[in-house]
ROVODO-99998 format. One line per field, with one value per residue (C-alpha): chain; residue number from 1; x, z, y. Coordinates in steps of 0.2 Angstrom, whole numbers, plus 5000, padded with zeros to 4 digits. Layout:
BEGIN
mol [A,...]
seq [NUM,...]
xx [X,...]
zz [Z,...]
yy [Y,...]
***
This chain:
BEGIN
mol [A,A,A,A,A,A,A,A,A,A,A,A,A,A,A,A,A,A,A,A,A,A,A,A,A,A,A,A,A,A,A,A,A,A,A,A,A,A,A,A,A,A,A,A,A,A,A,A,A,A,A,A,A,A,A,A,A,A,A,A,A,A,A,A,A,A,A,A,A,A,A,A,A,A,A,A,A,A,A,A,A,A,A,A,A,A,A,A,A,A,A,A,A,A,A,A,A,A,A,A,A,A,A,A,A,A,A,A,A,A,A,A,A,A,A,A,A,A,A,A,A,A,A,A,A,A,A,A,A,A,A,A,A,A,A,A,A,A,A,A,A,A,A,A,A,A,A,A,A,A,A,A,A,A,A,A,A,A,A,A,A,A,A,A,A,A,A,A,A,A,A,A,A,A,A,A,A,A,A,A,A,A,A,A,A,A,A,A,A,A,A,A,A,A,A,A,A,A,A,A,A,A,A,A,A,A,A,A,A,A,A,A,A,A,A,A,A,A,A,A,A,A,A,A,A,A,A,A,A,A,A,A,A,A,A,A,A,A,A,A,A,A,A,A,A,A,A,A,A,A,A,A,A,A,A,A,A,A,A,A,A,A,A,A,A,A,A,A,A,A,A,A,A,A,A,A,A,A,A,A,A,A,A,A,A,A,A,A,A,A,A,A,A,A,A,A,A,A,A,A,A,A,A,A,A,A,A,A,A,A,A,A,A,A,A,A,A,A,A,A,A,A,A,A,A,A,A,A,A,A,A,A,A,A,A,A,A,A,A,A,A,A,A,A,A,A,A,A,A,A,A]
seq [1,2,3,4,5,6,7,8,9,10,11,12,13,14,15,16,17,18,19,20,21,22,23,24,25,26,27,28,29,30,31,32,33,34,35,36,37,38,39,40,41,42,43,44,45,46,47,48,49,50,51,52,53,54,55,56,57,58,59,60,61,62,63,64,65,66,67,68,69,70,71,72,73,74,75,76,77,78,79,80,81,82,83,84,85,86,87,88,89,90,91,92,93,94,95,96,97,98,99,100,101,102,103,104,105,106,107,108,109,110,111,112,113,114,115,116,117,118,119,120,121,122,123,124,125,126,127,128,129,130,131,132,133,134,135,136,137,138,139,140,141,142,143,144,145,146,147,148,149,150,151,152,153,154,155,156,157,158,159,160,161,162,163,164,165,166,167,168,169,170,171,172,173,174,175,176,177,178,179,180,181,182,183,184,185,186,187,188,189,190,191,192,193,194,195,196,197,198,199,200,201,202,203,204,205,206,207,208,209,210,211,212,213,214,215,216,217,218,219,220,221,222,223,224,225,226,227,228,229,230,231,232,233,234,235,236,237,238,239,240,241,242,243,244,245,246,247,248,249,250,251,252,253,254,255,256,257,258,259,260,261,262,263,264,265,266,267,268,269,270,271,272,273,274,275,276,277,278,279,280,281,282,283,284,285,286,287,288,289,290,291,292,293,294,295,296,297,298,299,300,301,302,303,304,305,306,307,308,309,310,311,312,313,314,315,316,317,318,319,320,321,322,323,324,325,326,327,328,329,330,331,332,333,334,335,336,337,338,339,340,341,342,343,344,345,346,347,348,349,350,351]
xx [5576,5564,5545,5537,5522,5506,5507,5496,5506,5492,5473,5463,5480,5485,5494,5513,5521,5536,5551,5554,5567,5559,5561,5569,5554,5551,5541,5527,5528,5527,5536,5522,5523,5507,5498,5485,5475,5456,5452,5438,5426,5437,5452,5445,5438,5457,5461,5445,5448,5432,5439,5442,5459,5474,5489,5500,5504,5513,5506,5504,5486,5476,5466,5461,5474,5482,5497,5513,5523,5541,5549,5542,5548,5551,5537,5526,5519,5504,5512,5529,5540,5530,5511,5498,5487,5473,5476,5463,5459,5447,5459,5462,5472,5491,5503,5494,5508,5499,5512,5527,5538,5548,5560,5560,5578,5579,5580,5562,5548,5533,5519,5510,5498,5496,5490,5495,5492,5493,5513,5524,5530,5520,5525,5509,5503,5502,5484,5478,5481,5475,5482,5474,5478,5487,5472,5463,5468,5477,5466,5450,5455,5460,5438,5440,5450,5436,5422,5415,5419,5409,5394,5393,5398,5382,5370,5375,5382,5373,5356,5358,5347,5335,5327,5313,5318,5317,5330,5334,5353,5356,5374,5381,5398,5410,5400,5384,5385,5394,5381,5369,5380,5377,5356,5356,5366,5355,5341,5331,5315,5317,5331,5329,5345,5346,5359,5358,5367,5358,5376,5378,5359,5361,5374,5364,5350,5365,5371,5352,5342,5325,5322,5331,5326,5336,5337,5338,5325,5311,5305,5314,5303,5286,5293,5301,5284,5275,5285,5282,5265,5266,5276,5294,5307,5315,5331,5340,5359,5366,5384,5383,5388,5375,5363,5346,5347,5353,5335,5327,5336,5330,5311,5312,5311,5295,5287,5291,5308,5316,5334,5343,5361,5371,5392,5391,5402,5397,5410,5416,5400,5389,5371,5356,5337,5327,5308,5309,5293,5299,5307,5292,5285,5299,5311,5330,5345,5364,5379,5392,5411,5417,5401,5406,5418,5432,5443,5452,5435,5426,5439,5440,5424,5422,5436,5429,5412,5424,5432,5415,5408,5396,5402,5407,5420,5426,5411,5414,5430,5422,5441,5460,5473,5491,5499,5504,5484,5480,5473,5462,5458,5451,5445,5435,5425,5423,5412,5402,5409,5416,5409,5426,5441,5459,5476,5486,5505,5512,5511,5516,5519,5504,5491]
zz [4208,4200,4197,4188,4197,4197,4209,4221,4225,4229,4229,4211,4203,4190,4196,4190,4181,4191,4192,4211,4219,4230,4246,4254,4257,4276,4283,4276,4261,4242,4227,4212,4194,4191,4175,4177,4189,4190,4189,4204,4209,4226,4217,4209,4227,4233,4220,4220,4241,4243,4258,4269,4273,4266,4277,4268,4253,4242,4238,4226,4219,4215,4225,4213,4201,4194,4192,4194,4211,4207,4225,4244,4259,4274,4283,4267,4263,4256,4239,4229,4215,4200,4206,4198,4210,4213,4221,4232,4245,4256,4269,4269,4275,4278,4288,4288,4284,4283,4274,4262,4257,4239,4237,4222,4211,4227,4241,4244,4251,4244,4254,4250,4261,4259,4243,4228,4211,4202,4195,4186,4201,4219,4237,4244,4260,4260,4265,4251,4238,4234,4221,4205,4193,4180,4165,4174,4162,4171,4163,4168,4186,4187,4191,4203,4219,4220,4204,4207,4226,4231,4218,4218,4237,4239,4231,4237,4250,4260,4251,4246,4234,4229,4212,4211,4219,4213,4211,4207,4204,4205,4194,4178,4185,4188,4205,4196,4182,4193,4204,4191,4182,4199,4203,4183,4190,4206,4192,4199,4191,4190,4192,4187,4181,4184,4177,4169,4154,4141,4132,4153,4152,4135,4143,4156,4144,4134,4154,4154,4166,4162,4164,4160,4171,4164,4182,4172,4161,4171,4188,4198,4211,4203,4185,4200,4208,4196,4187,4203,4205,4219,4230,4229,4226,4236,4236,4231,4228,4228,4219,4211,4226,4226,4238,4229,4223,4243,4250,4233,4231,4251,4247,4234,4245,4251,4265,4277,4274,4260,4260,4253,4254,4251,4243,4235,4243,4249,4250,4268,4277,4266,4273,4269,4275,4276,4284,4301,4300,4283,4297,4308,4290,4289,4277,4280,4274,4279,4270,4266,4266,4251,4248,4266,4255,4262,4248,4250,4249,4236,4224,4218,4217,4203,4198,4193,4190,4174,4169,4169,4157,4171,4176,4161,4167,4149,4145,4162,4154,4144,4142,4143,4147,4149,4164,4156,4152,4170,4172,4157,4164,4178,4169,4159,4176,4180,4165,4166,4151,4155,4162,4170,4165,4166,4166,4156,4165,4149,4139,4152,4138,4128,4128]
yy [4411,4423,4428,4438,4447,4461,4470,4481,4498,4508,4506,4514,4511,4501,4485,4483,4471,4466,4453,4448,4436,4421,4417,4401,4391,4389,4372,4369,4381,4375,4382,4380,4384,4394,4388,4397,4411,4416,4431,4437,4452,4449,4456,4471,4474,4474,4487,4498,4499,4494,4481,4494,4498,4488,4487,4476,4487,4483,4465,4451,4446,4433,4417,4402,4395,4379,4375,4359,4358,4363,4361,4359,4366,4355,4345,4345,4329,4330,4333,4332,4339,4337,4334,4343,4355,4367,4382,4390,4402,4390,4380,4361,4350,4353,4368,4384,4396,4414,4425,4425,4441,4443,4456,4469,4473,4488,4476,4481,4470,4466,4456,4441,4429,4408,4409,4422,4416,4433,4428,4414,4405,4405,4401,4392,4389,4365,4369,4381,4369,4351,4339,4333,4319,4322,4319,4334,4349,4364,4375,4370,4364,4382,4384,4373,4386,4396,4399,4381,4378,4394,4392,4374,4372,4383,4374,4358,4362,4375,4373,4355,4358,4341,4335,4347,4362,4381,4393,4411,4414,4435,4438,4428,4429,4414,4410,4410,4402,4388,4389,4388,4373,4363,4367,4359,4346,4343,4341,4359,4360,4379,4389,4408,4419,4437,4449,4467,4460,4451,4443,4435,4430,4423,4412,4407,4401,4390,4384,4377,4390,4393,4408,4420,4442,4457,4467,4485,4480,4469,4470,4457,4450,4452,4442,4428,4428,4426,4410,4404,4405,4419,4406,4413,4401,4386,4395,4412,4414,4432,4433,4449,4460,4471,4480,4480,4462,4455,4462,4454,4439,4438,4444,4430,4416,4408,4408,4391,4388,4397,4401,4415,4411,4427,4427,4442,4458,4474,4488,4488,4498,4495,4488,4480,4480,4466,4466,4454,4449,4440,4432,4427,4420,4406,4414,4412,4421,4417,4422,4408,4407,4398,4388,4377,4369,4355,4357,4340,4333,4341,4346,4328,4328,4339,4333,4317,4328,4336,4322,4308,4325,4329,4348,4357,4368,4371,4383,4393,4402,4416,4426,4425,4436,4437,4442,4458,4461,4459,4478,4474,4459,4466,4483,4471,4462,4480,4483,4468,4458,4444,4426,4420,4426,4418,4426,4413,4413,4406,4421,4435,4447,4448,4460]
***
């Protein structure tokens, strides 16, 4: 049985577009049909090499997708041929199988871990994926491996953000904007986007933020101050990655209990500087993993957020690719252009 796959060969270069043969799956290993894959800033830090060094070249791509079960290995029984699933990076229940290899037309290895969803058909690891019913779309429960679990995990479940609480959002990605979709749905009285891209500030207005800083433009902490009334914000979320906006998004917070919740990635060795005696005033700052998300509990949630019209996934999806326009896809997140992006395995040809 084949696959079609993109491939990493070597960092700062072009993934390839290739047909590999799939393994006999082991015990607890499952055969999916990939509908659809996410496209994240974690992937473009795999290609960049900004994760430090990569010892399983070459390997497939891809952590959050979508797609229908075709086949399961032995011991899997937490779903069968047919079901409809999410895939994800976050563990959940079921075998924890770490890797996978496919072989190339040359006999050749390529690497994969638990979950790949960069390609046509995927072996998955039982516990990186959860089942969905079938009147959940493909497309949107595509959102729901990583985009929504890490933004809205964070604000409900690492902030648990109240009715009434303030919030200042740093990057219109696919993380913010869910984590901004989810502070609306936890009824914030002010939650505060920041981006250095008015079309991504533009969407966070129509995502219902109120108020909307230009990072290149406006001086960050001052403009979040003074919506606040010099008090700094109940909560910061950092998901753009970047240096400058970690020690604002953390000088943001007020005094007596403010959290900063960081998910954004550094390049590997990359620090940043925070005063302690922000400290000694009350204010917190931890990173999070995922948004402390349980998949198998939490993806039905927003499952029945979606499908009640609660969570609009829909309006996440800014772009669609095939898996032959991956390296644009990605080119494209690189240059600040897109909200979340998905490589549509139905049309691997098209560019």
């Amino acid at each position: 049985m084949k696959t079609t796959a993109a491939i990493l060969e070597k960092i700062k270069q072009p993934l390839k577009i290739e047909e590999l043969t799939i393994p006999d799956l082991k015990p607890g290993q499952v055969l999916v049909n990939i509908a659809y894959s996410g496209v994240c800033h974690s992937q473009l830090n795999e290609v960049r090499g900004l994760k430090g060094e990569d010892k399983f070249l070459p390997h497939t791509l891809g952590h959050e997708g979508a797609g229908i079960v075709e086949a399961i290995g032995p011991g899997v029984g937490k779903v069968k041929s047919g079901d409809k699933v999410v895939l994800t990076w976050i563990r959940g229940n079921g075998a924890d199988v770490p890797s996978v290899s496919y072989k190339r037309r040359d006999g050749s290895i390529i690497n994969s871990g638990a979950i790949s969803t960069f390609m046509t058909k995927s072996v998955i690891s039982e516990n990186r994926l959860v089942k969905i019913p079938d009147e959940m779309p493909l497309r949107e429960a595509t959102l729901l491996g990583c985009a929504i679990p890490t933004g809205a995990g964070i604000v409900i479940n690492t902030a648990e953000l109240s009715r009434g609480d303030t919030v200042a959002i740093f990057g219109m990605g696919g993380v913010g904007l869910s984590a901004l979709l989810a502070a609306k749905l936890r009824q914030a009285s002010v939650v505060i986007a920041i981006d250095v891209f008015d079309h991504k500030l533009d969407s966070a207005l129509e995502f219902g933020a109120t108020h909307v800083i230009n990072a290149k433009k406006q001086a960050v902490l001052s403009e979040i101050l003074d919506i606040t009334d010099k008090r700094g914000v109940d909560f910061s979320i950092e998901c753009a990655g970047k240096k400058e906006s970690m020690e604002i998004a953390f000088q943001s917070v007020r005094d007596n209990g403010g959290l900063c919740v960081l998910a954004g990635n550094l390049p590997q060795g990359e620090l940043i500087s925070i005063n302690p005696f922000d400290l000694i005033r009350g204010k917190r700052i931890i990173g999070s993993w995922g948004g402390g998300t349980q998949p198998d509990r939490d993806i039905p949630l927003y499952v029945k957020y979606f499908l009640s019209g609660t969570l609009h996934l829909d309006r996440l999806i800014t772009h669609s690719y095939s898996l032959a326009g991956v390296n644009q896809a990605l080119d494209d997140m690189k240059n600040g252009m897109i909200g979340r992006a998905l490589i549509d395995m139905q049309d691997v040809e098209r560019r």
